[in-house]
N, C-alpha and C positions, 0 to 999 in steps of 0.2 A: 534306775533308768536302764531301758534296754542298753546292748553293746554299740549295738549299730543306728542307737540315737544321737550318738555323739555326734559334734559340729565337721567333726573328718569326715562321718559318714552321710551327713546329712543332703550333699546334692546329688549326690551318685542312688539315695535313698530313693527321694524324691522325684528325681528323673526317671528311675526306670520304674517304679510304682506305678507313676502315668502312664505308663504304655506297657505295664503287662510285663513289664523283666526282671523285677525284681526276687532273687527265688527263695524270697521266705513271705513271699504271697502267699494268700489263700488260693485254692484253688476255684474259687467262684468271684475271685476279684479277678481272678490270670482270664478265667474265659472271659468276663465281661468286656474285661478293656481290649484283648484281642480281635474278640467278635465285632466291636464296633472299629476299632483300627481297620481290619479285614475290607467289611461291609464299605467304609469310607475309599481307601483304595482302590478299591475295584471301581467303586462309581467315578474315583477321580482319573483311572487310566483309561476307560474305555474313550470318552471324547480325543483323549490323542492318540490311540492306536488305532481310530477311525479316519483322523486326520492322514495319519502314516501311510493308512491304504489308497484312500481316496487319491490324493496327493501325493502318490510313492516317483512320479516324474517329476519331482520338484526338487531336485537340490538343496536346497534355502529351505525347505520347510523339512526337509529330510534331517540338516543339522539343528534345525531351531528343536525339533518334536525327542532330536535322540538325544541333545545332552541330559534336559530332566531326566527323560525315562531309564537312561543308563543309571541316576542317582536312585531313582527310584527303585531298580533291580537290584543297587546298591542295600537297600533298605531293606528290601526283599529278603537278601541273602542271609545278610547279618541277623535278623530276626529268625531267619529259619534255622539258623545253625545256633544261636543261645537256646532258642524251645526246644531244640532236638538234646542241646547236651544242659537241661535246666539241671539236672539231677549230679550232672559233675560239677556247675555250678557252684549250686549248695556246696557242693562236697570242700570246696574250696574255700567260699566265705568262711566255711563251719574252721576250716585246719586257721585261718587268719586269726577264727575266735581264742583259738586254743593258743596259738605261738603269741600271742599276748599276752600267756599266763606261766609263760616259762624262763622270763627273765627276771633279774633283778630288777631293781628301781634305775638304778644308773644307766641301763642297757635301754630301760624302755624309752630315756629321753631319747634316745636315738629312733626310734620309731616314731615317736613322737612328732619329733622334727619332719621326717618323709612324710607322715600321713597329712600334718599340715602343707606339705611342698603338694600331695598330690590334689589336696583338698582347693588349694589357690588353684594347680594347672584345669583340673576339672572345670571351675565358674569360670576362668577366664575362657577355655576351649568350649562349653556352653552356652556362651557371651557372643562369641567369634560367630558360630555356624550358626546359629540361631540369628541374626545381625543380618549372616549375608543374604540368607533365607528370605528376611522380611525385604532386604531391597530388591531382591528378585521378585518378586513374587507383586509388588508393588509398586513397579515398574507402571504399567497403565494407569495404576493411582494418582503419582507421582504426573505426569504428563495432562492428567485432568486438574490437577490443583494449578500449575502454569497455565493454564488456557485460562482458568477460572480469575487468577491475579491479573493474567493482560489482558483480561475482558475481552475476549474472543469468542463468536458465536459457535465457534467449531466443536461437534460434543464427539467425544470419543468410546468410542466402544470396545475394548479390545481387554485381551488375556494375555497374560505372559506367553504361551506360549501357543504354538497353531493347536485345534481345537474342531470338532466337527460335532455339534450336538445335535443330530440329525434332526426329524422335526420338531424337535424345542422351540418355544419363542423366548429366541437368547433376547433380545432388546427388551421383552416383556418382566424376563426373569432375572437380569443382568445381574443386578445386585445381589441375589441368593446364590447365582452360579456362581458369583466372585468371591462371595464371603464362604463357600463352601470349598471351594477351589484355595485359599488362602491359608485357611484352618487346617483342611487335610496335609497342605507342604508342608505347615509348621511343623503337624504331626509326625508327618515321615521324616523331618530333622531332627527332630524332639527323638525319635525310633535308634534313627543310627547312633546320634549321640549319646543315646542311654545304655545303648551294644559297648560302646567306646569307654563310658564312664565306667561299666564295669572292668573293661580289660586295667582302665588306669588304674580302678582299685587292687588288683592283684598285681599291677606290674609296681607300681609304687611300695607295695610289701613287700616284694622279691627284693626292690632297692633296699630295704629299711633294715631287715633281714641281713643280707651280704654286708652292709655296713656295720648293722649290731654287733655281727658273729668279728668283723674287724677289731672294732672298740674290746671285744672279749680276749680276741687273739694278745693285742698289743698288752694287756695288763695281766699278762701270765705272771703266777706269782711263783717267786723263787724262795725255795726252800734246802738251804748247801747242808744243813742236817737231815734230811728227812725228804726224801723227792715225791713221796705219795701225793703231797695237796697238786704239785704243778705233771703231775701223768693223770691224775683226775681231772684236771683243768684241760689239758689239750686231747683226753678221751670224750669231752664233754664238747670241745668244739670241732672235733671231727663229726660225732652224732647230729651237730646243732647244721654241720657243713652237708650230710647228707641230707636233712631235712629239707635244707634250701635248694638242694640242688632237684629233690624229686619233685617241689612244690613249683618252682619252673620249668620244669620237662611236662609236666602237666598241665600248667598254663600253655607252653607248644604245643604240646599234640590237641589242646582244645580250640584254637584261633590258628592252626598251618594253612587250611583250606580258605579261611576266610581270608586270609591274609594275600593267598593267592589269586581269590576272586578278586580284592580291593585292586591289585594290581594291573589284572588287566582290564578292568573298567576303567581304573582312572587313568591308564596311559591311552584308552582311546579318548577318556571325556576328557583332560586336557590339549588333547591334539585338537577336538571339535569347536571347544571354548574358544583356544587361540585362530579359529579361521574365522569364528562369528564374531572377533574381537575385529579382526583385519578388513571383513568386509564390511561389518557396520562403523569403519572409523570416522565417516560424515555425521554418523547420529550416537549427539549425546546419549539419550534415554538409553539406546542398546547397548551402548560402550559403560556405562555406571550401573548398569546390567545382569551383562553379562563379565564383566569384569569383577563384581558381586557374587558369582557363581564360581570364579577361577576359586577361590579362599577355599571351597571344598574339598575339591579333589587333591589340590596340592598341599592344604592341612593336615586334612585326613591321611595324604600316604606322609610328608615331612612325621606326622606324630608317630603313627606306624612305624616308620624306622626309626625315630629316635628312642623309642622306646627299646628296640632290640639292641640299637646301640649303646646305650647307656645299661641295659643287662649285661651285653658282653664287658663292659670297664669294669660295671660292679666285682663280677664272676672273678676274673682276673686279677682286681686288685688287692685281692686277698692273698695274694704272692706280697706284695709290699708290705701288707699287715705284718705279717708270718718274720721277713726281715726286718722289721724293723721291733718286733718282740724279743724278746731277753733269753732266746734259746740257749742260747750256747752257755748260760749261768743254771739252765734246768741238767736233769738226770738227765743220765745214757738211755735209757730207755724211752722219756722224752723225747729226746731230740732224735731217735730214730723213729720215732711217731711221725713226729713235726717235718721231717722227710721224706715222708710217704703221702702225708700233706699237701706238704710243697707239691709233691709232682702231680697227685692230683686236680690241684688248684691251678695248672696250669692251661688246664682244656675250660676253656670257655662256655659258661648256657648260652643259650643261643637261642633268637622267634625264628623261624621259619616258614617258609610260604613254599606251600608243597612239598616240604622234604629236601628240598634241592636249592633254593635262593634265599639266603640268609637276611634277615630284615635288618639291615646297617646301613649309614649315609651310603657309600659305596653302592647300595644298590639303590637307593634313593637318586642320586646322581645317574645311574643307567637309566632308570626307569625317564627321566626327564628328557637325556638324549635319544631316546627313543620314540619318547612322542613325540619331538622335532621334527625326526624322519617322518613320523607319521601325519603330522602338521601339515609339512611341505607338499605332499601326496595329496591331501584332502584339499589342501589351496588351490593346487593345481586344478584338480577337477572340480572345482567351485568356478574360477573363473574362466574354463572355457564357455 
């Protein structure tokens, strides 16, 4: 069985397969699903950036048209920056293949354990956006089956979101443009999501990793006749500590930019979400909605940081390992190791967004009160 048939690897496989991300595709699988992604997109943006123009004196249709499209550009982004760096990609699944093959049996349960923790977070975060997606998106749907139970002659014609299909016969065609329209969103969720499942594959080894290389630290073996086995042993988990630490500075500098894109789109689409929550508080349908749409942006950044956060604990808590190991019973030579260790292990990995804002709650918290601000501003000129 291939490596990355396994049940760990298997939704993160899956998922970006379908859309073209996976980078041990072929290369005539990657264009197909592309081209058609591509092709799909474009026909699904043009009715609303037509809407946008037409209707650019409209407030209300200004914030209905820009939260998708900001998710959308969201989609955009993410997909352009994994195709651009497919090849570091690889390069990365390839080093996961390999650091699978460098521990013992007892180290690997330790990996083990992560890849299964990252295996759950993936189908549940898979489960989640895809979820809100469908009620979004099904929103009109949803509002025809009510009229349909209370036997209401009232028929409804409508799309999530404003829409200008210039001379189309929308009422003629309704149903095609809807199930085209519904499939393409999935798509673009299905897109981002499959961006995300790979970042969790690497970031979930980074944990697995910094835990292993712990589990190794603490069972230094002492030797009072003979010091060679235990300076072999903490020469082997300084190596084992630089490997981990090159193998997430390269997960940074591959996702800095994206991370800073996610940023500020999702501090303006939260700000937007939260006024089309406020103005539409008379109508159910736009309130179970659009309150369906909040799940993204503020999943999407909560996951983003918590992922940085829990690298920075990982990184760091290799200071506890280190004391709570049997140094002081190893050689002098050892434990002058194990002190140059120590002080390395002090500096934290780090995600970053743009070089300069460290992906941790702390910014996760900024980013929140900052759409507030921005919130409040968009309110304002909404209800004048």
């Amino acid at each position: 069985m291939d490596f990355w048939d396994q049940d760990y690897f298997r939704v993160v496989k899956i998922t970006t397969c379908l859309v073209g991300q996976w980078p041990y595709q072929s290369s005539k699988e990657v264009i197909f699903s592309r081209s058609i992604i591509i092709i799909l997109v474009i026909i699904h943006l043009i009715p609303r950036i037509r809407a946008l123009i037409l209707y650019g004196d409209d407030p209300e249709i200004i914030l209905s048209v820009s939260s998708p499209l900001i998710i959308d550009i969201v989609f955009v982004f993410k997909t352009v920056n994994n195709s651009y760096n497919f090849k570091r990609m690889k390069n990365l699944l390839r080093k996961i293949y390999e650091n699978w093959r460098i521990f013992s049996t007892d180290e690997l349960q330790i990996l083990h354990q992560y890849s299964a923790s990252g295996k759950k977070s993936a189908t549940i975060y898979l489960g989640v956006v895809i979820g809100s997606a469908g009620l979004f998106i099904t929103q009109p749907l949803q509002l025809q089956l009510v009229h349909i139970l209370m036997k209401t002659n009232e028929t409804i014609r409508l799309f999530p979101v404003p829409v200008d299909y210039g001379s189309i016969n929308v009422d003629k065609y309704y149903w095609s443009i809807t199930l085209l329209t519904e499939f393409t969103t999935v798509l673009i969720a299905l897109g981002i999501v499959a961006c995300d499942l790979l970042f969790f594959t690497y970031s979930y080894h980074v944990f697995g990793l910094f835990a292993t290389l712990g589990y190794t630290i603490e069972h230094l073996p002492i030797d009072n006749d003979n010091g060679f086995s235990d300076e072999m042993h903490v020469k082997r988990c300084i190596k084992l500590h630089y490997r981990i630490i090159e193998f997430a500075n390269e997960l940074e500098d591959l996702y800095r930019w994206t991370f800073l894109a996610v940023i500020g789109f999702n501090m303006i689409l939260i700000s937007i979400i939260a006024v089309e929550l406020v103005v539409n508080l008379g109508s159910a349908g736009k309130m179970i909605q659009y309150g369906s749409l909040t799940v993204s942006p503020f999943g999407h950044l909560f996951v983003e940081c918590l992922m940085g956060q829990r690298l920075i604990d990982h990184s760091l808590g290799i200071q506890e390992y280190i004391s709570n190991a049997q140094w002081y019973a190893s050689s002098v030579k050892s434990q002058k190791m194990i002190s140059l260790f120590l002080m390395r292990s002090q500096l934290p990995c780090q995600l970053t967004a743009g070089k300069f804002l460290v992906m941790n709650f702390e910014t996760f918290n900024t980013i929140v009160g900052n759409s507030a601000l921005y919130f409040t501003v968009l309110l304002a000129t909404q209800l004048r």
